[in-house]
C-alpha positions as CSV (number, residue, x, y, z in Angstrom):
1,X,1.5,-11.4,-10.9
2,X,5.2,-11.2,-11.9
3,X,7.8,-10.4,-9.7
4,X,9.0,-7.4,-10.9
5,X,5.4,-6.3,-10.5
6,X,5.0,-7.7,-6.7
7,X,8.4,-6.4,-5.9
8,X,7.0,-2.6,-7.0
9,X,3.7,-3.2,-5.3
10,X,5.5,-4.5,-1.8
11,X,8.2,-0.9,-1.9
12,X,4.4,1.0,-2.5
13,X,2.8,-1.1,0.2
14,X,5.9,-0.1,2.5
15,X,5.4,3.8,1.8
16,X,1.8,3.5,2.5
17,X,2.1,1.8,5.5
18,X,5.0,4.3,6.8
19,X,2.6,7.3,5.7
20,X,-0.5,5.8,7.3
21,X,1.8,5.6,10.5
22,X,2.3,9.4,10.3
23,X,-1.1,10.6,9.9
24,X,-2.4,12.7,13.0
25,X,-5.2,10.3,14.1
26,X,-5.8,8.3,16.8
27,X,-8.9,6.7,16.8
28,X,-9.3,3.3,17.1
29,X,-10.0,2.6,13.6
30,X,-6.9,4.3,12.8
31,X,-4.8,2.4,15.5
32,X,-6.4,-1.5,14.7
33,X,-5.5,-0.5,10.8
34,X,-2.0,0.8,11.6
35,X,-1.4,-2.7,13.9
36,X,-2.9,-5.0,11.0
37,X,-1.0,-2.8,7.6
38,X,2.5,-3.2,10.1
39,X,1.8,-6.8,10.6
40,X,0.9,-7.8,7.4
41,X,3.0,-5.8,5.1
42,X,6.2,-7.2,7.8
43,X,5.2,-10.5,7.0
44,X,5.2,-9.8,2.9
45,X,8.6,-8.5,3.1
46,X,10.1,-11.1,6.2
47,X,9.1,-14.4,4.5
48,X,9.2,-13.4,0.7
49,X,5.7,-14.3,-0.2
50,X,5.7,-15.4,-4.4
51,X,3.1,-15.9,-6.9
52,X,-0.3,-16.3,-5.8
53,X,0.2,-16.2,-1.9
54,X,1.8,-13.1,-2.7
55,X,-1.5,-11.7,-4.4
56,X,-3.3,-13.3,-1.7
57,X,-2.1,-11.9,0.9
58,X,-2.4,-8.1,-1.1
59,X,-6.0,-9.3,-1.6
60,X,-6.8,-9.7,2.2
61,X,-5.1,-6.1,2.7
62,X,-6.6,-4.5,0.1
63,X,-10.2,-6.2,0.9
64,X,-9.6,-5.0,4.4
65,X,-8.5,-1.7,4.1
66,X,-11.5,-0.8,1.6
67,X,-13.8,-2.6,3.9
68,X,-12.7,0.0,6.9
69,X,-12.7,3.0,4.4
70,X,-16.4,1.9,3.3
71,X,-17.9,0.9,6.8
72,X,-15.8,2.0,9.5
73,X,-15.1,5.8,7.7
74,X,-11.2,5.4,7.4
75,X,-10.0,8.6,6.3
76,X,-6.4,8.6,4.4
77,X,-4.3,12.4,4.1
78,X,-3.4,13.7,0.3
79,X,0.2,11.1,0.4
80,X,-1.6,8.2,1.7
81,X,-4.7,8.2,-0.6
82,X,-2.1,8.7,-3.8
83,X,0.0,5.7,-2.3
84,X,-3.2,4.1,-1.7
85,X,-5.0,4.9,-5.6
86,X,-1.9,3.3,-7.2
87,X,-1.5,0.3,-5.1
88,X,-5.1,-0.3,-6.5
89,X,-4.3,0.5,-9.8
90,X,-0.9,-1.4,-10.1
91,X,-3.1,-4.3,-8.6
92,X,-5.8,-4.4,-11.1
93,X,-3.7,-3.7,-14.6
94,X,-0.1,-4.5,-15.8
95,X,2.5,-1.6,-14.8
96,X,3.0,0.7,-17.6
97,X,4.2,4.2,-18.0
98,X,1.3,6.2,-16.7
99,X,2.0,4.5,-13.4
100,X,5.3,5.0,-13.4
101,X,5.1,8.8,-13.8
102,X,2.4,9.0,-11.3
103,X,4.4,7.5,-9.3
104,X,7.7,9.1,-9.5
105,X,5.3,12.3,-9.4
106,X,3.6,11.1,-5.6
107,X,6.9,10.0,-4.3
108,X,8.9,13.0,-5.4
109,X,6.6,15.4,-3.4
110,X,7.6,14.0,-0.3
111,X,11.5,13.3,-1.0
112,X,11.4,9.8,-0.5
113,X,12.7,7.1,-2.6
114,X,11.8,4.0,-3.9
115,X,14.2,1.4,-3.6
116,X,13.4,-2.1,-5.5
């Protein structure tokens, strides 16, 4: 993956991860995901990941959160799931103008930016 493309995927990564944090549930599905999405997205950002150890790594999250919205019954809010539908989309296909508008049209609704 290029690096203009895993730079936009880590800033999405960090929004999902801050909105997961946010959502009003504790169980411990919730709580082990919230500990492993901090850990991991912290280490994509702290030691620059590039190339393919950089789409490993978003493999392994990716593989992991499905696997807990599939068997364990992870539930994401509106936000989250949108965060979460594009990281999966900006992950299987090259980043083009649909995803940009959908994405300036997700992060807008909240007042956040998206600094890369």
């Amino acid at each position: 993956m290029e690096y203009s493309k895993q730079k936009l995927l880590l800033s999405i990564l960090i929004k999902f991860e801050e909105s997961f944090s946010h959502q009003i549930n504790e169980s411990a599905v919730n709580q082990e995901m919230e500990k492993f999405l901090k850990q991991s997205i912290r280490e994509l950002s702290e030691k620059q990941f590039r190339g393919s150890l950089f789409d490993k790594k978003v493999d392994q999250i990716i593989d992991k959160v499905n696997d807990c919205r599939t068997n364990k019954k992870l539930v994401f809010n509106d936000y989250t799931g949108q965060l979460w539908q594009q990281i999966l989309q900006i992950k299987q296909r090259t980043t083009s103008f649909e995803t940009a508008y959908s994405l300036i049209d997700i992060l807008s609704t909240k007042n956040t930016s998206l600094k890369l």
